[in-house]
C-alpha positions in Angstrom: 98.3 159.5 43.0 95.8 159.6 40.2 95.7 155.6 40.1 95.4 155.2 43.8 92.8 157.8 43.8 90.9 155.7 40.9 91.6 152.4 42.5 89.5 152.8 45.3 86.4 153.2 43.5 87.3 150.4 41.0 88.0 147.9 43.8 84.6 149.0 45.6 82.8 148.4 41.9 84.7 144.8 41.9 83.5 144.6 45.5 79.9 145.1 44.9 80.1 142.8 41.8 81.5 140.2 43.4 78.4 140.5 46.4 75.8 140.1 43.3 77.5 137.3 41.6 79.4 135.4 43.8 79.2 135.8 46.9 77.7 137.7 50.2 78.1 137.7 54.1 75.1 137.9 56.7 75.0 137.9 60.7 73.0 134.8 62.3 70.6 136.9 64.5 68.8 134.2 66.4 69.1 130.3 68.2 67.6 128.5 65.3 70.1 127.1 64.1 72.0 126.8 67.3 74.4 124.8 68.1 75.3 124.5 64.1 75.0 128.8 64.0 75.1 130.8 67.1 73.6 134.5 67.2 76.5 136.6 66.1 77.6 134.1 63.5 78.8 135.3 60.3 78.0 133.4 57.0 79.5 133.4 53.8 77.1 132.4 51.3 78.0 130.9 47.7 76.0 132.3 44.9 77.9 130.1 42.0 76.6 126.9 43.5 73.5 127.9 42.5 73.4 130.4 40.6 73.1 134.2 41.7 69.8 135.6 41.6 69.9 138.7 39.5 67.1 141.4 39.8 65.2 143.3 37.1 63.3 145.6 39.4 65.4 147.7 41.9 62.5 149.4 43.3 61.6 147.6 46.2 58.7 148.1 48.5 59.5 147.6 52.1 55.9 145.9 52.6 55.9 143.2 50.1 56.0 142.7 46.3 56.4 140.5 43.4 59.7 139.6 43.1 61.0 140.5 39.6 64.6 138.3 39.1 66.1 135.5 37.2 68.4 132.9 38.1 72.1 132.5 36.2 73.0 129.1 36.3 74.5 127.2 38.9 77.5 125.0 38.8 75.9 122.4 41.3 72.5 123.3 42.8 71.1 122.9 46.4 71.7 119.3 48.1 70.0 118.2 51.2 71.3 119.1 54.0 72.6 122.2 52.9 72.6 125.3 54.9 71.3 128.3 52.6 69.6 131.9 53.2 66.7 133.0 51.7 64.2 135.6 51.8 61.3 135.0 53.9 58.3 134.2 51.7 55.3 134.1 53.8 53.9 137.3 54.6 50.6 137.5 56.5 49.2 134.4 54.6 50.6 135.2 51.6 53.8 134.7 49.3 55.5 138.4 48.2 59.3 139.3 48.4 60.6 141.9 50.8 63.9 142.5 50.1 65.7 142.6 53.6 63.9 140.0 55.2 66.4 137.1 55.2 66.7 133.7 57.1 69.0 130.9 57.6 67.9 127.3 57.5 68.9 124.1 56.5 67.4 122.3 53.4 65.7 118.9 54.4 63.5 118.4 51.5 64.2 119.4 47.4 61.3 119.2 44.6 60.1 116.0 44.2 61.0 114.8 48.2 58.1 113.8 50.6 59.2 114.9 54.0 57.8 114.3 57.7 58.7 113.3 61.4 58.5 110.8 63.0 58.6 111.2 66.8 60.5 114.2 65.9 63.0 112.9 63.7 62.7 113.8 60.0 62.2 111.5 57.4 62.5 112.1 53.4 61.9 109.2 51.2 64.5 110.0 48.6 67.6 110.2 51.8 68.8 107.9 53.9 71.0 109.4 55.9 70.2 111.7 59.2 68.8 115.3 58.2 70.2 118.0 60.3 71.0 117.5 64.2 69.9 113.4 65.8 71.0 114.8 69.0 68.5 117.9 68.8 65.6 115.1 67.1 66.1 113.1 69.9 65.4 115.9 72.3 62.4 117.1 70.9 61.1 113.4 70.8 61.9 113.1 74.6 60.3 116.4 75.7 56.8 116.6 76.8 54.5 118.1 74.1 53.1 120.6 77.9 56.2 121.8 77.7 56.3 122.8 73.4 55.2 126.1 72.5 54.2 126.0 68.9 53.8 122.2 68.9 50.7 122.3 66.2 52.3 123.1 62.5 51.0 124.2 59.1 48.4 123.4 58.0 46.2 124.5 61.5 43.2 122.0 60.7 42.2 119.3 62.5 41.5 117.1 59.5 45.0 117.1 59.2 46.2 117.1 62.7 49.7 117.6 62.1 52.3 118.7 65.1 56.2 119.1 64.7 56.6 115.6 66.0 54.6 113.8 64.0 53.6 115.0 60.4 53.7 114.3 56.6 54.4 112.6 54.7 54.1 115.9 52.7 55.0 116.3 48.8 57.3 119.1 48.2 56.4 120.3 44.5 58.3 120.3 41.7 57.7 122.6 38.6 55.6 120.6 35.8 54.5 118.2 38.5 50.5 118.0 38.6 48.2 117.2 41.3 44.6 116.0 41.9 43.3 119.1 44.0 40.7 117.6 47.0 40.3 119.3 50.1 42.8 117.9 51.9 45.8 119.5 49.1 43.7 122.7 49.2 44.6 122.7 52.5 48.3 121.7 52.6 48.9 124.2 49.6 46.5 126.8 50.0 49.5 129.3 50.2 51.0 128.3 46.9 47.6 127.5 45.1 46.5 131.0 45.4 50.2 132.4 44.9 50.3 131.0 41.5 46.8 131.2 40.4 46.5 134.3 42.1 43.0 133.3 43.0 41.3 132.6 46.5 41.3 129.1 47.2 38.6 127.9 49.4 37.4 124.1 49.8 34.4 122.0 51.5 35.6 118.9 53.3 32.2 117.4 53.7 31.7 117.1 49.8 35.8 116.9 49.0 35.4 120.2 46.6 38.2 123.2 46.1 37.1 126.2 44.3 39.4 128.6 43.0 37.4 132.3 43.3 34.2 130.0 43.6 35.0 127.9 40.2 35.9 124.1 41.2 39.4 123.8 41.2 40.1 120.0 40.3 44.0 119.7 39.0 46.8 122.0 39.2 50.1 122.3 37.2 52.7 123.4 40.1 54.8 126.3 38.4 57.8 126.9 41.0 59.9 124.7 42.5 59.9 124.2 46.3 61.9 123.5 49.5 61.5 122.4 52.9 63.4 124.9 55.4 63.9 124.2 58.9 66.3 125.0 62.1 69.0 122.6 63.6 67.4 123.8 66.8 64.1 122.4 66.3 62.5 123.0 69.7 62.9 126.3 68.9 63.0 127.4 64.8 60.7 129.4 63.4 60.6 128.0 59.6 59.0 125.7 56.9 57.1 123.7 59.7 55.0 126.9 60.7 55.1 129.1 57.6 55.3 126.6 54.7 57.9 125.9 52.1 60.1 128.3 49.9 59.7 129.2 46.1 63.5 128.1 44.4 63.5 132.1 43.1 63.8 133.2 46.9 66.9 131.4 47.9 69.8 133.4 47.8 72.8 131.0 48.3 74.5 128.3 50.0 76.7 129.0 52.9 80.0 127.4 52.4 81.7 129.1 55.5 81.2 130.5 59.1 83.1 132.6 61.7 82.1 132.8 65.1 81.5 136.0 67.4 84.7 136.7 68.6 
């Protein structure tokens, strides 16, 4: 009796570690990545692949934060075309991690890609095969742009004009890499620009200048890796196209298996 009674809250400890390190489970609550994931879905995401994400704050703040984590390593990384969940990173215009806030999306682009459509079918210059759903591609390429709500994407400028049929190509940074700052990057990377310099980055097309809290702003050392996120379902996928790529530190895994609503 004593060791069943003690076996219960040793296999619930092994059960939690198991959800930190290697694994977790999450319901699909939307069409976004329909017909790949179907509301109800259950995932089982991989944390070995690349690597669990181990926190050293547990106080969260249901508003936003600073995430405070490292990565262990990984035993293969992220590859395109992978399916992974992450926490949402945008919040009101600006990078912070709340904890419960998760999505489901498929990676089309890794650091160092360039990624864009072409009458709605993705492109990335370092793959060659399709990325995520033709089919679904070739349906947002024949549907009228009357009939596509949230057919304008990130950036919303007219200088750059971009809509989720036709866009890029766009750099996806890599940590270490640097860039020449004019006002066209201010623009595509305001978001990460003022996450990691934590200053407010402003810029004056007519005269091609980016200030940084009013000082010019000409070169910037990325420090994060990045990742382009986006929906099977793109007609209808809120993600990377409207709220801008994801730092490496908030992807929580890759899914390696699904089980539909019975």
């Amino acid at each position: 009796m004593i060791v069943s009674f003690l076996s219960v809250p040793m296999a619930y400890g092994f059960w939690l570690l198991a959800r930190a390190f290697v694994f977790d489970y999450f319901t699909i609550p939307s069409e976004s990545m329909s017909p790949t994931l179907k509301p109800g879905d259950k995932v089982v995401v991989n944390k070995l692949w690349m690597g669990a994400r181990i926190y050293t704050d547990f106080v969260f703040d249901v508003n936003g934060q600073e995430l405070k984590a490292f990565r262990l390593k990984g035993t293969r990384g992220v590859r395109r075309n992978d399916i992974v969940v992450f926490n949402l990173a945008n919040h009101d215009g600006k990078i912070n991690f709340v904890i419960n806030n998760v999505f489901c999306k498929r990676v089309l682009a890794l650091p160092g890609d360039s990624i864009g459509a072409v009458n709605g079918h993705y492109v990335n210059n370092n793959y060659d095969e399709v990325l995520g759903l033709e089919a679904e591609q070739t349906r947002l390429e024949n549907t009228p742009d009357s009939l596509i709500y949230g057919l304008w994407m990130l950036p919303y400028d007219w200088h750059v004009g971009w809509s989720i049929k036709n866009f890029g190509p766009m750099y996806v940074p890599r940590k270490g890499d640097m860039i020449d700052v004019t006002a066209r990057e201010a623009v595509i990377y305001q978001l990460l620009l003022e996450w990691e310099l934590g200053k407010k980055v402003t810029w004056d097309w007519d005269r091609n200048d980016v200030y940084a809290d009013g000082k010019r702003l000409h070169r910037h050392v990325f420090k994060h890796d990045y990742y382009f996120m986006a929906g099977d379902n793109v007609i209808n996928s809120n993600d990377s196209r409207y709220w801008g790529l994801v730092p490496e530190e908030y992807i929580v895994g890759v899914v390696m298996k699904s089980f539909s609503e019975l």
